[in-house]
N, C-alpha and C positions, 0 to 999 in steps of 0.2 A: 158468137164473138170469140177472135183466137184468145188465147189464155197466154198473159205475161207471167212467167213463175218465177220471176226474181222482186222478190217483195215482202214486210216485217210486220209483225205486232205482240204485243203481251201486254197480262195486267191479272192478278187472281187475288182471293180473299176468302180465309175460311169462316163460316159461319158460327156465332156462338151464342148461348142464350143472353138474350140484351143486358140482362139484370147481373151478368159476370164480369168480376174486376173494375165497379165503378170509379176507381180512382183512375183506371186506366182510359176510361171511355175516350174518346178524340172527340173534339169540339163538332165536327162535323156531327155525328152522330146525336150528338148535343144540339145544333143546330135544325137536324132534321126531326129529334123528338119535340122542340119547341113548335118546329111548321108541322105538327101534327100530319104527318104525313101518312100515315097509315090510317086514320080517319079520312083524311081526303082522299086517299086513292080506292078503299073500300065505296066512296063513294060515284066510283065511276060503272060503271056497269055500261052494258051492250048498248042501251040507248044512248048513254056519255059519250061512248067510242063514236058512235056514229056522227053525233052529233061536234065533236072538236074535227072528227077525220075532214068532215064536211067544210069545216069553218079554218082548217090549217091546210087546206091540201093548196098547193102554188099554183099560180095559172102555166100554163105549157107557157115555156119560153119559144121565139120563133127559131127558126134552124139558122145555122150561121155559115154565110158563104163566106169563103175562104179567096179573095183574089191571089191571083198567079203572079207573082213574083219577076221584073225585068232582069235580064240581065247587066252586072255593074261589076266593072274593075276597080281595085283599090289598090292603088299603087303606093310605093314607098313608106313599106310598116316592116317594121321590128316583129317577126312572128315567134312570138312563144310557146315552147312548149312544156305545158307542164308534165308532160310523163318523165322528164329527167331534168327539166331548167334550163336548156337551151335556149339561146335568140341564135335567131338569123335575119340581119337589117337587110334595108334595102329590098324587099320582097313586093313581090304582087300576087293578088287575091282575085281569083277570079270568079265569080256566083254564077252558075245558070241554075232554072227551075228548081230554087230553093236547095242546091247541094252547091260545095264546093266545086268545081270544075278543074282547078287547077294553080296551082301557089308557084312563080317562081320568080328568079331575079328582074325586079323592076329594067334594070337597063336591056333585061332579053324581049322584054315585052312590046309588041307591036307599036307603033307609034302611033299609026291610023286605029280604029277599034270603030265596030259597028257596035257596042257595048258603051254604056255611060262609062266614065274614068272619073273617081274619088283619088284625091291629093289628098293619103293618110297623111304626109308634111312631118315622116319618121316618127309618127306615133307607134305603142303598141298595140299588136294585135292581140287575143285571148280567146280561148272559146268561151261563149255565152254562160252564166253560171246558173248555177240549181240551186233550187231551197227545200231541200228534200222531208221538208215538215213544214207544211203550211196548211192552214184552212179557209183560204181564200174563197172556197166554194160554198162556206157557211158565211161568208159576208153576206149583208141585204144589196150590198154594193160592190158587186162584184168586178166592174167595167173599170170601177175606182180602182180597184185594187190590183187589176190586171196592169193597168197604166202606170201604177206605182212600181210596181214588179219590175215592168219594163226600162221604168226610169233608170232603176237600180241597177241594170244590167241583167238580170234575172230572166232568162229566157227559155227555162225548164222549170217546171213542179212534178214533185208530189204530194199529192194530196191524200191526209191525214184522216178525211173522217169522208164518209159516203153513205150512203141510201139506196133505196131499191131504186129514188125516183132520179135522182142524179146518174146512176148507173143506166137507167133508160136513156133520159137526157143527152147522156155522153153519145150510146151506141146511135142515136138520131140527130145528132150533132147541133144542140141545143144548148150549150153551155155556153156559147159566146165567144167559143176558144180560136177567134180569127188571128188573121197577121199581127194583131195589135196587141196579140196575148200573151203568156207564157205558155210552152209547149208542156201539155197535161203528159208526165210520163208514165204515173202510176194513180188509181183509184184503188180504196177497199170496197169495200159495203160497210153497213151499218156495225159503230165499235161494238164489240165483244162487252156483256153486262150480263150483271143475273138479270134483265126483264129477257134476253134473248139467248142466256148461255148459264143457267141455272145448277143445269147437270153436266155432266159427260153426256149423259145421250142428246140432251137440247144443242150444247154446242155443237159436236156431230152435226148435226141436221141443220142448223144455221151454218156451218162450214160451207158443208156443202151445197147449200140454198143459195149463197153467196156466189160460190164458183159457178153455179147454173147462169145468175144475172149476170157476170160477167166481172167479176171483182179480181181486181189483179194481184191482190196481196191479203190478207186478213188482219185487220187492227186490234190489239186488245187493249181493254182497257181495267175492267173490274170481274173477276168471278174468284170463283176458293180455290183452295191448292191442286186438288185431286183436279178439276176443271182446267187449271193453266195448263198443266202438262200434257193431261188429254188434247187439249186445243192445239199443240205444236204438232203433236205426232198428225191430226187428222189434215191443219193445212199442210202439210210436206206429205200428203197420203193422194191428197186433190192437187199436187204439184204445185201447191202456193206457198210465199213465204210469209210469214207471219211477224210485226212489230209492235211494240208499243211501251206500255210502263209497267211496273213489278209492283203483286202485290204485297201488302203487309207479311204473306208465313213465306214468301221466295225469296231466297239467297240470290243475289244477281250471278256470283258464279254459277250456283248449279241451273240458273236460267241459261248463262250459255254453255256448257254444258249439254242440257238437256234440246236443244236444237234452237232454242229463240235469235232468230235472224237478224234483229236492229231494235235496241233499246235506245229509248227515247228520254232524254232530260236527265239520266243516268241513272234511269227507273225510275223517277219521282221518289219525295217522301224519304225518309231515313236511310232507306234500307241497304245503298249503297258504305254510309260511312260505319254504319253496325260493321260491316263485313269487312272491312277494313278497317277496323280497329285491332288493337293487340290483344284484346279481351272479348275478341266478338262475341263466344259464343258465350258467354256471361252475359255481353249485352242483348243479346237475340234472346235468351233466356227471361227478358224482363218486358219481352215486345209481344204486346198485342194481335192477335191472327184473325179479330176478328171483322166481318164485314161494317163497314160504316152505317150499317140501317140495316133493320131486323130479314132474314131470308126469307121469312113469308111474307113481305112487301112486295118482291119479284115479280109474286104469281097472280097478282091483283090488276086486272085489266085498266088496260091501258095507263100501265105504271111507269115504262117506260117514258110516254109521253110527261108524264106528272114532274118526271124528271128532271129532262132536258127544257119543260118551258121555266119553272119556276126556283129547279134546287143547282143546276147543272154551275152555273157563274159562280155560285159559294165554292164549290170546286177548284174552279179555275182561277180562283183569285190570288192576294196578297195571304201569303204564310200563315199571316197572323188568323186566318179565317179557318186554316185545318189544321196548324200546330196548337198542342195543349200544353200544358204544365209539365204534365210524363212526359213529352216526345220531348220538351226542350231540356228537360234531366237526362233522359239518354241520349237525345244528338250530345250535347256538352261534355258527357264522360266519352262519347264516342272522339271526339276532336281532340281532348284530353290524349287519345291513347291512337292515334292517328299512325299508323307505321306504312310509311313508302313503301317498305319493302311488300305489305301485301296487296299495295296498288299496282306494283310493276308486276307483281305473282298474276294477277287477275290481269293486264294488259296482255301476256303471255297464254294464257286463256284463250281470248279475244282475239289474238293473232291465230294462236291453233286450232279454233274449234271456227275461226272467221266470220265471229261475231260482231257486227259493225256497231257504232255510236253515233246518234245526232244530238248532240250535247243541246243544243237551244239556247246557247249561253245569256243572249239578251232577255231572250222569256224567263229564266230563271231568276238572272239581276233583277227584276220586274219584279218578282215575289219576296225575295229575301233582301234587297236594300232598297227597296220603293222610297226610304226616306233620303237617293241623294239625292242634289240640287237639280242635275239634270232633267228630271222628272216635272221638275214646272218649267223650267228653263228652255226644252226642246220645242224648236221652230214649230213644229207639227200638234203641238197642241191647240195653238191657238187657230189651225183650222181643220179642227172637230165640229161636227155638229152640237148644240148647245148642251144635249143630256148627256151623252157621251164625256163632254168635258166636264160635266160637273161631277159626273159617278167617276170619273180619274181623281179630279183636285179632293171629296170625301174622300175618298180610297187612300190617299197621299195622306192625307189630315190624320184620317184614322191607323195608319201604318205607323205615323208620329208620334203620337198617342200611346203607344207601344211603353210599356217601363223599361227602362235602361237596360234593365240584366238580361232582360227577351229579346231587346235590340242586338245585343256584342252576338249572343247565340245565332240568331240571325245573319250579321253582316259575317262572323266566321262560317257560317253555313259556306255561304257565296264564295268568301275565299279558298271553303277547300274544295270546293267545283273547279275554280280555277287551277288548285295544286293538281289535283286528279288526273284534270282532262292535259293538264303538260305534263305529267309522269305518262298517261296512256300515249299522246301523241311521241314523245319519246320512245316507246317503246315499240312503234311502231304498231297500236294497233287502230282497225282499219273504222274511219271517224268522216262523218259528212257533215256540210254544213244545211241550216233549217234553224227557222223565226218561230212557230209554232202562231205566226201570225195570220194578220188577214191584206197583206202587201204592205202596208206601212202604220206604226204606230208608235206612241211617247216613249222614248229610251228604248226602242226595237225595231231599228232599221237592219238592212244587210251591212250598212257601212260601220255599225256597232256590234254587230256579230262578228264581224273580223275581226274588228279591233280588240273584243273581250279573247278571239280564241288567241290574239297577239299577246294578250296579258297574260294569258295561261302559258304559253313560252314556244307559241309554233311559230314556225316561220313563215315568212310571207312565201315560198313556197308549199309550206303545208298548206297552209290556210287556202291558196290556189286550189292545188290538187283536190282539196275535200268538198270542193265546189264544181269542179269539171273531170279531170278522171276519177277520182273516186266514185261521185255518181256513176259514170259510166260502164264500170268495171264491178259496182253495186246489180246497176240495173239487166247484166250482159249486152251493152250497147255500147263497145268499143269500135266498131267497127261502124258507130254513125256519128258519136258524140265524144267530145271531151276534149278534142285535138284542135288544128288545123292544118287539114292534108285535102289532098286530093277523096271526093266522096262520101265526106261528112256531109253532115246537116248545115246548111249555114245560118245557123246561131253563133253569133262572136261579135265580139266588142274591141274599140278602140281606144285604147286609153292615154290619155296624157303624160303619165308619169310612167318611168318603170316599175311591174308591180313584182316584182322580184327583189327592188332595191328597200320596199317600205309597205307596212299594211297597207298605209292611205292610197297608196300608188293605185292600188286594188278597185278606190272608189272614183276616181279619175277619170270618168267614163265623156268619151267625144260623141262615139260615134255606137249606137245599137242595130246589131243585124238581126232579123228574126223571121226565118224562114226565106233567106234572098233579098227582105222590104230592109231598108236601112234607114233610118230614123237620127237626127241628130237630138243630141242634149236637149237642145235648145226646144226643139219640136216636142218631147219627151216631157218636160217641164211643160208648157205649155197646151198639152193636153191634158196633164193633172192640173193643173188651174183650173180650166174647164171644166173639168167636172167635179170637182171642190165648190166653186161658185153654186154649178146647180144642183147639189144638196143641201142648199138652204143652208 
């Protein structure tokens, strides 16, 4: 398989003896020594392995044909474009075999057409938008989430987390990814962990393992200091680019810096506002380096597995599940001493070392203020499947529950994500949009990732661009995506409103093009019904 090299990951963690600086331990670590997990994973041995590989492997999905796309004109649309903000009305759009064929003034346009003719009715046009962080491919419900995507206007991914078996899947065309999907831009392989990236010489060899199956970019997620960095040099060594979150002993600057292609949520975890504080290195001086679970857990077969089935969601959850006592004393002095000036220092970074950002803005709100209202309030809870929504409404319960003075820490958390990501987008450095979702979920749609990155102080122009050129000019696929011109992809959307005049304009969505098929709202809607109903 050809090899895409425009693609990001990070994440490191250095190891220390368990029983060092108890006061400082992190709840997780807390969490994993109550699931006795080093007892349980000792108990997996070579017949265990064999015995889950056997009982979790997925059935082959069937191969997915892909129908050919008709030819159709869309006459009379406002095309914009986001590489500079231009409209030009009164346009027409012409699609053959899923490219643009040709855009020009509606009134030079043929009158007869052996081509269908769409009445855009001076709508706007837009290129199809990306979610440049999703894990759609780890939904059980994938077809669901592809239609969600769709609905949203979402007409590009990439995707976040990968496998040997998804990376087969892909090269065999077994993922489902028909006309009806988002167009898959980027896979990694399996995230970067001590079960698979222990050492420097383990990651090496998973590096490179990865680039054999066909992984377009390397993810990271957790290994120790010496290992992060090793890991950037070896993907940009196999032509890949490398993404993801920073661990506990990485400075986010000397992460870009040291070559990390796209940070993710703005590294997760503390580590951003440590470094940005006026006292950092006082406050980095009081910060824990060590791994969340002991380093000889790693090596305990089929530990990874042990992981992802049972500890992996405490992870990904609500703040309150991986912040302690110590992290909310140092976020608080950190916020306390909060200096703009070394946020726009570190934006300047980011512009010269061409360090991208997928902030996640909704995924983040989801962890640090799960207690506003929205969160019972959005339409989309009430069609969750029934455990689904109960582990949301606990989740919510329990985030409330929360004592006040963990709360202010928390909701200021969120706000200074918001100050951050509008000093960085000011300052021009280079920032895409991404849900860290699975197509749609409570308080984390696309149409609320705009809106948060609107609160953070981008414009509806920004906010555009970080969803159609940005990607584009991310992934080196200027010359397919991002626009609408003659020879692009045709992904693009029609929208109602000007989305140049207002965020919401953005979510305005008539008409979805993807791959040449064109879909309205209406149609769009009403295939998520369908398959809402039949998940029970």
């Amino acid at each position: 398989m050809s090899q895409n090299t425009d693609e990001p990951s990070t994440e490191p963690v250095e190891a220390r003896a368990s029983d060092e600086r108890p006061a400082r331990r992190s709840s997780r670590r807390a969490f994993l020594k109550r699931a006795g997990l080093g007892v349980a994973l000792v108990g997996l041995g070579a017949a265990a392995d064999e015995i889950i590989r056997s009982a979790t492997e997925p059935a082959m999905p069937p191969r997915t044909i892909v129908t050919a796309a008709n030819g159709v004109r869309i006459d009379d649309v406002t095309v914009v474009d986001p590489l500079d903000g231009s409209r030009r009305a009164g346009q027409s759009i012409v699609v053959l075999e899923g490219r643009i064929a040709d855009v020009m003034p509606t009134a030079s346009a043929p009158v007869e057409s052996s081509l269908r003719v769409i009445d855009g009715a001076s709508r706007f046009a837009v290129p199809g938008y990306n979610d440049m962080h999703t894990h759609v491919l780890q939904s059980p419900r994938t077809e669901l989430g592809f239609a969600l995507m769709l609905a949203q206007g979402i007409t590009g991914i990439r995707q976040m987390e990968g496998s040997d078996d998804l990376l087969a899947q892909r090269a065999e065309n077994r993922l489902g990814l028909n006309e009806a999907a988002p167009r898959l831009l980027q896979m990694p392989g399996s995230l970067l962990l001590p079960f698979n990236a222990n050492s420097v010489g383990e990651a090496r060899n998973e590096i490179a393992r990865q680039w054999d199956h066909g992984a377009d970019f390397i993810k990271m997620v957790l290994t120790d200091r010496e290992v992060f960095f090793a890991a950037i040099d070896a993907a940009h060594e196999q032509g890949l680019r490398i993404a993801g979150h920073l661990p506990p002993p990485v400075h986010i600057d000397e992460a870009a810096e040291a070559g990390l292609d796209s940070i993710e949520h703005l590294g997760t975890g503390s580590s951003v506002f440590l470094t940005l504080s006026a006292k950092s290195d006082e406050l980095w001086a009081q910060t824990p380096t060590t791994l969340p679970f002991p380093s000889w857990a790693a090596g305990i077969p089929f530990a990874g597995w042990a992981f992802d089935t049972f500890l992996k969601k405490n992870f990904l959850g609500p703040a309150t599940s991986t912040t302690d006592a110590a992290q909310l004393a140092l976020l608080k002095q950190a916020f306390a001493t909060y200096s703009e000036d070394r946020a726009a220092e570190l934006a300047g970074t980011f512009v010269r070392k061409q360090t991208w950002n997928t902030p996640t803005m909704a995924n983040i709100r989801s962890k640090y203020v799960l207690d506003d209202p929205e969160f019972l309030d959005d339409p989309w809870l009430q069609r969750l499947p029934a455990e689904e929504k109960q582990e949301h409404l606990a989740a919510v319960d329990a985030f409330g529950a929360t004592p006040s003075g963990d709360l202010d820490v928390l909701h200021e958390y969120y706000e200074r994500v918001l100050q951050t990501v509008g000093i960085w987008a000011k300052e021009g450095a280079p920032m895409m949009t991404g849900t860290d979702g699975n197509g749609r979920g409570v308080g984390n749609s696309f149409a609320i990732e705009f809106r948060e990155l609107g609160r953070a102080g981008l414009t509806p122009l920004q906010v555009l661009q970080a969803t159609t050129t940005r990607p584009a000019a991310y992934l080196g696929r200027t010359e397919r995506m991002g626009r609408i011109a003659a020879g692009m992809d045709a992904d693009l959307l029609l929208l109602d409103a000007d989305p140049l005049a207002s965020i919401e304009g953005l979510s305005s969505i008539s008409l979805v093009v993807r791959d040449g098929h064109d879909y309205t709202s209406a149609e769009l809607e009403a295939r998520v019904e369908r398959l809402v109903a039949a998940q029970g």
